[in-house]
C-alpha positions as CSV (number, residue, x, y, z in Angstrom):
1,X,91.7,104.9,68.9
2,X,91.4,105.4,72.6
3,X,91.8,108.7,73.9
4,X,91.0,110.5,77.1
5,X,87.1,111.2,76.1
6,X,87.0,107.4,76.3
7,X,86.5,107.8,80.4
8,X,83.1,109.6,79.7
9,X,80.9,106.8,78.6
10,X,83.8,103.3,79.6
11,X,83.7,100.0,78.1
12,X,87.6,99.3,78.3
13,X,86.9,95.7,79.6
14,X,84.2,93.3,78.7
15,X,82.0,94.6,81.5
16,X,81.1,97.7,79.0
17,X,79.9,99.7,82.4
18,X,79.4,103.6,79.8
19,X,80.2,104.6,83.4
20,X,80.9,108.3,82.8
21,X,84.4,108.3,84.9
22,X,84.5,112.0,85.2
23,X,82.1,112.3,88.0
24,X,81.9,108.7,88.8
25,X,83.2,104.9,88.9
26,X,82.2,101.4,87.4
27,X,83.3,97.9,88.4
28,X,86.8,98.4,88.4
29,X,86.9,101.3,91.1
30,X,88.6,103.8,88.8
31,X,87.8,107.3,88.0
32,X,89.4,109.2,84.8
33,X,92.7,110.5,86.9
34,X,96.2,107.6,86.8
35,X,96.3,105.8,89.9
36,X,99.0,104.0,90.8
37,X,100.6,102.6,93.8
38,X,104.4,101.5,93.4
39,X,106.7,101.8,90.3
40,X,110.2,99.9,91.0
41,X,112.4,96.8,89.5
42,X,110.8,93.8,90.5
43,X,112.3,90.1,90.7
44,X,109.7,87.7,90.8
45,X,108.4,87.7,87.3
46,X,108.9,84.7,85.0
47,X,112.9,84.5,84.1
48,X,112.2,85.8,80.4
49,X,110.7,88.8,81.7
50,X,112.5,89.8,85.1
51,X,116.0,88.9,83.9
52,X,118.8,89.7,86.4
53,X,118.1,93.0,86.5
54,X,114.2,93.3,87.6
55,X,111.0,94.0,85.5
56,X,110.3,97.9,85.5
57,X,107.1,97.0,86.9
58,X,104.0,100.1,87.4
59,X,101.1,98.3,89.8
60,X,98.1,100.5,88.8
61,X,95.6,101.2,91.2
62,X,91.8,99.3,90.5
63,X,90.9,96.7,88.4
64,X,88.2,95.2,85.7
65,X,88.2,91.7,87.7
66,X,88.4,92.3,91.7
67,X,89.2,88.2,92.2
68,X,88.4,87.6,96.1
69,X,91.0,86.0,96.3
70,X,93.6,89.1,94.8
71,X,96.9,89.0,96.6
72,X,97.2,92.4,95.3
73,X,93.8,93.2,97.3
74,X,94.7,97.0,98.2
75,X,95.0,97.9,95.0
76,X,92.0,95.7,93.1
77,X,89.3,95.9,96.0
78,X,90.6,99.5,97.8
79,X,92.0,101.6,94.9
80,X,95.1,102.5,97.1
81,X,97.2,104.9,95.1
82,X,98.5,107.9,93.8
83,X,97.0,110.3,91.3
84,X,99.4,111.0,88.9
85,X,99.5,112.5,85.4
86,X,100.3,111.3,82.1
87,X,103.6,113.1,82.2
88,X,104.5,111.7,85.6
89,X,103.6,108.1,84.6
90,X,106.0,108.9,81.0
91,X,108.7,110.4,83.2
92,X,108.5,107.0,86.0
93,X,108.8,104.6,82.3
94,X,112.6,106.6,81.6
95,X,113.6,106.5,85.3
96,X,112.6,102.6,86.0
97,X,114.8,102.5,82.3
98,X,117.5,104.2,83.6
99,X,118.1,102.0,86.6
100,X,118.3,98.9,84.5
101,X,114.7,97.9,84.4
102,X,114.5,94.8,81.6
103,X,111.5,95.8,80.8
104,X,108.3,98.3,81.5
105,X,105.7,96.5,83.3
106,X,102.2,97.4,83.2
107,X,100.2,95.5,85.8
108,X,96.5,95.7,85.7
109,X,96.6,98.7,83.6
110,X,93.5,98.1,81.2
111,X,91.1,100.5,83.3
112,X,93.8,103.3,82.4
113,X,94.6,102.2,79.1
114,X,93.8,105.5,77.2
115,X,96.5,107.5,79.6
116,X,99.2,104.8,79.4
117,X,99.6,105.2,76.0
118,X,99.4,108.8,76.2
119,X,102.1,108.4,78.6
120,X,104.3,105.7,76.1
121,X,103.6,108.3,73.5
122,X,105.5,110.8,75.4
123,X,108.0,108.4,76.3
124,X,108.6,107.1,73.1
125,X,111.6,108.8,71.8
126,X,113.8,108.2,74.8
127,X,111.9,104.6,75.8
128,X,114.4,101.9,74.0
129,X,113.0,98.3,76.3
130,X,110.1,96.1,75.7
131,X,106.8,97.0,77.4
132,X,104.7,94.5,79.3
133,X,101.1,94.3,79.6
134,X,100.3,92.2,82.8
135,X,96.6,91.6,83.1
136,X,93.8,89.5,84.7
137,X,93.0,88.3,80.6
138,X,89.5,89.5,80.8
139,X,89.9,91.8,78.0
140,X,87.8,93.0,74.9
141,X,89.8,92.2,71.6
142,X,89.4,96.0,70.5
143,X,91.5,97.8,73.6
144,X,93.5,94.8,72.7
145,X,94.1,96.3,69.5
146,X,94.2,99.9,70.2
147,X,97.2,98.6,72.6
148,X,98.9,96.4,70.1
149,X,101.6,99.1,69.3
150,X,102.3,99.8,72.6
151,X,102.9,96.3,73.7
152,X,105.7,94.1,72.6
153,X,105.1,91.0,75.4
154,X,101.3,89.9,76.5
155,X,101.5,88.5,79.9
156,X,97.6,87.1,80.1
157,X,96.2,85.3,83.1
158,X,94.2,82.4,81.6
159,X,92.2,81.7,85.1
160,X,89.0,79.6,84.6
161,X,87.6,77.7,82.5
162,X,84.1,77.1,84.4
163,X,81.8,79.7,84.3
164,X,80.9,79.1,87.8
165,X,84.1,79.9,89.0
166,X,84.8,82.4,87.2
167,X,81.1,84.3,88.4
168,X,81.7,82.7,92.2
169,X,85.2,84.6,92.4
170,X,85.4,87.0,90.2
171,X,81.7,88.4,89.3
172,X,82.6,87.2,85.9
173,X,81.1,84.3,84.1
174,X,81.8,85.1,80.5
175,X,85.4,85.0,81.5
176,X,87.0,81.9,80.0
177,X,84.6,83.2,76.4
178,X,86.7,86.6,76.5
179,X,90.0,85.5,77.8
180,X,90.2,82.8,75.5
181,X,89.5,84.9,72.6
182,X,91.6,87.9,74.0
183,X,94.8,85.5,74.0
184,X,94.6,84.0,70.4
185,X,94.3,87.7,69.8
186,X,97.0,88.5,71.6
187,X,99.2,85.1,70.0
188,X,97.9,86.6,66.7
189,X,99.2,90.1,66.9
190,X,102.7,89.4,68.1
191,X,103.2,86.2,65.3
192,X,104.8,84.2,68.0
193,X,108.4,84.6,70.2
194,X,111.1,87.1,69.5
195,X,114.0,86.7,71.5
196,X,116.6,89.1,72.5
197,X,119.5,88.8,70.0
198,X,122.1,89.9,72.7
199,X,120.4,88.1,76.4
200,X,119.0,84.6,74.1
201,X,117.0,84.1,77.4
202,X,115.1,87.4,77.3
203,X,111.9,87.7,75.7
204,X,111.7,90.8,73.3
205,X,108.0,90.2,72.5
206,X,105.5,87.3,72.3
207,X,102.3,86.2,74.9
208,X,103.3,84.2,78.2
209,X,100.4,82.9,79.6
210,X,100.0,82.8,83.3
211,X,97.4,79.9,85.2
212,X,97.8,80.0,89.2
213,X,96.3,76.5,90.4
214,X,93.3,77.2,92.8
215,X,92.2,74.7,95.7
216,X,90.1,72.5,94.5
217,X,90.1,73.8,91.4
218,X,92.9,71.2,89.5
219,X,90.0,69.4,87.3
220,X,89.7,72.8,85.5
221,X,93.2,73.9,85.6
222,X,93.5,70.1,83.5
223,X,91.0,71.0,81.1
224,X,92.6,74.3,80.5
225,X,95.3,72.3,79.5
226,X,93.8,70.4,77.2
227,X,91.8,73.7,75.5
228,X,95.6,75.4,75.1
229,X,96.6,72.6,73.4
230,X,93.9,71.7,71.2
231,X,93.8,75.3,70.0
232,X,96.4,77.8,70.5
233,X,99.3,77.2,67.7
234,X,102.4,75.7,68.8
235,X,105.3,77.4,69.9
236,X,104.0,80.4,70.1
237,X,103.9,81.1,73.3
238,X,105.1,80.5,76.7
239,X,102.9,79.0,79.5
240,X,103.5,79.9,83.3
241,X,101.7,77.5,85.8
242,X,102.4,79.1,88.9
243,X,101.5,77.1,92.6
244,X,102.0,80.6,94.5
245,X,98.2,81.0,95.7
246,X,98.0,82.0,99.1
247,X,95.0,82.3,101.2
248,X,94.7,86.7,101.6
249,X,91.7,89.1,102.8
250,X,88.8,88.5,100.6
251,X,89.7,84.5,100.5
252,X,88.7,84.0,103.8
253,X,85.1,84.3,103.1
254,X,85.3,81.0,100.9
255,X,86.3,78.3,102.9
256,X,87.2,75.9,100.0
257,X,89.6,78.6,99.1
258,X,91.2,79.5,102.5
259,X,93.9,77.2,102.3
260,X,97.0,76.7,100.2
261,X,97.2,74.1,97.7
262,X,98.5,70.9,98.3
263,X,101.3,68.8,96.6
264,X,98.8,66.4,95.3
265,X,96.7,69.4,93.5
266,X,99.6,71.1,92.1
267,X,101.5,68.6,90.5
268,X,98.7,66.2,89.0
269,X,98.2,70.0,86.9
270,X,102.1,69.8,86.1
271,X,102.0,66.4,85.0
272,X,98.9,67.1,82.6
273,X,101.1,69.9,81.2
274,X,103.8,67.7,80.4
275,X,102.2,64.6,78.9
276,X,100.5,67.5,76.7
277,X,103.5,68.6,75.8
278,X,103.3,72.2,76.9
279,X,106.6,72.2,78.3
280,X,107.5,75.4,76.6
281,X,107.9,78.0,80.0
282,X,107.5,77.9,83.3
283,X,106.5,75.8,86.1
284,X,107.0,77.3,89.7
285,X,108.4,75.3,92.8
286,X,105.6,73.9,94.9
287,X,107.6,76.2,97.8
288,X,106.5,79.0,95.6
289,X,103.4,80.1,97.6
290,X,105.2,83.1,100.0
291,X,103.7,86.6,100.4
292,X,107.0,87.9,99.0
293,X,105.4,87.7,95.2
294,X,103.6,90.2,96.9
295,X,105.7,93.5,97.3
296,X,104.7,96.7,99.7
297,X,102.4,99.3,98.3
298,X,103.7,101.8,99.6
299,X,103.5,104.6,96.6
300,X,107.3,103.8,95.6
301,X,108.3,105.4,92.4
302,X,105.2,107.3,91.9
């Protein structure tokens, strides 16, 4: 089971750095101490998970991918923060609960995954909504399992499925082999979709899985497609193709990535989905690409 001793010799994520995280840092930018940098009700998750209410979502400092192209680039590439505690991080889960948070949200929490459920164990007896675990899906299938009864909704990215891409933007070619297994893993352990029994069009537990269209990058987005449906089991979980990429910081290094997506790009993926069938979840707006998805750091909550 993870515990805090797990920081002295890491291998959380599938880079397996046995970085000692006590005196230093590996990939993911993260020492041993919580860092996070906002904790408040967010709106722009999928329906099922933000509700009319907001997500109780916790945007953790670091991360095990570092994608150049991370909207979210001061918290993946510049660990912008706060230290906090255990205890602090329990005592933010109640208060986002209090004010009518759907859910609690852990974005890009898998560098910190020993203290977060330290913190839910504290929480526990008071903490009566679903926790998320919003991640990159580069995952090992053992943190995976040390999580499993923390976490009632998965909310995986499924990004690439060439390795070239996946090494190119995110130093990771191995990713589609460990994301891939990390979601049937994920499918596996919650046995499909539980929905709530009093809001039908709130998800209590289940995997949603999240693919953002790149430019220039549709051909893989389509064979995705075609790998979820020849082997994930049906109706078990949700899909999320989002068209929300927007050119930020790191992007503008890549010119075949410094631009939005077009029309064209974004909805020949769609159409794949559908004649596939995977018509169970979400499909954003072409419109969808604003910098709103992205909210301030600004150490909110924390």
């Amino acid at each position: 089971m993870l515990n805090e001793s797990t920081y002295r010799s890491c291998s959380l994520c599938p880079r397996e750095c046995h970085v000692d995280r006590t005196v230093s840092t590996g990939f993911c930018g993260a020492g041993h101490e919580l860092r996070a940098a906002r904790a408040a009700l967010h709106m722009w998750e999928e329906p099922c998970i933000s509700g009319t209410t907001g997500s109780g979502t916790v945007f953790f400092s670091g991360c095990t991918l570092r994608c150049v192209f991370c909207q979210n680039f001061q918290l993946s590439h510049e660990n912008y923060g706060k230290t906090i505690s255990a205890s602090r991080l329990s005592d933010i889960f109640l208060e986002l609960q209090e004010k009518g948070a759907a859910n609690i949200n852990l974005v890009t929490g898998t560098q910190f995954a020993p203290s977060i459920i330290r913190a839910l164990d504290l929480a526990k007896p008071k903490l009566q909504i679903p926790v998320v675990f919003n991640c990159g899906g580069y995952e090992k299938i053992e943190t995976i399992r040390d999580l499993a009864d923390y976490v009632n909704i998965w909310l995986p990215d499924l990004k690439y499925m060439d390795s070239g891409l996946s090494k190119k933007y995110s130093a990771a070619p191995d990713y589609f082999e460990k994301a891939s297994a990390a979601i049937k893993e994920m499918i596996r352990l919650t046995g499909g979709l539980i929905w709530n029994q009093k809001n039908p069009s709130m998800l209590d537990r289940g995997v949603v899985i999240r693919h953002m269209v790149l430019p220039g990058a549709k051909d893989d987005s389509i064979r995705l497609l075609h790998w979820i449906k020849e082997n994930l089991p049906k109706h078990q979980y949700l899909i999320s193709i989002m068209s929300q990429y927007t050119p930020f910081y790191g992007s503008a290094d890549y010119p075949e990535i410094n631009r939005r997506i077009t029309s064209y790009e974004y909805n020949k993926v769609v159409d794949t989905a559908i004649d596939l069938g995977l018509t169970e979840g979400f499909m954003q707006e072409r419109s969808s690409a604003k910098e709103e998805y992205t909210p301030p750091f600004d150490c909110e909550g924390i």
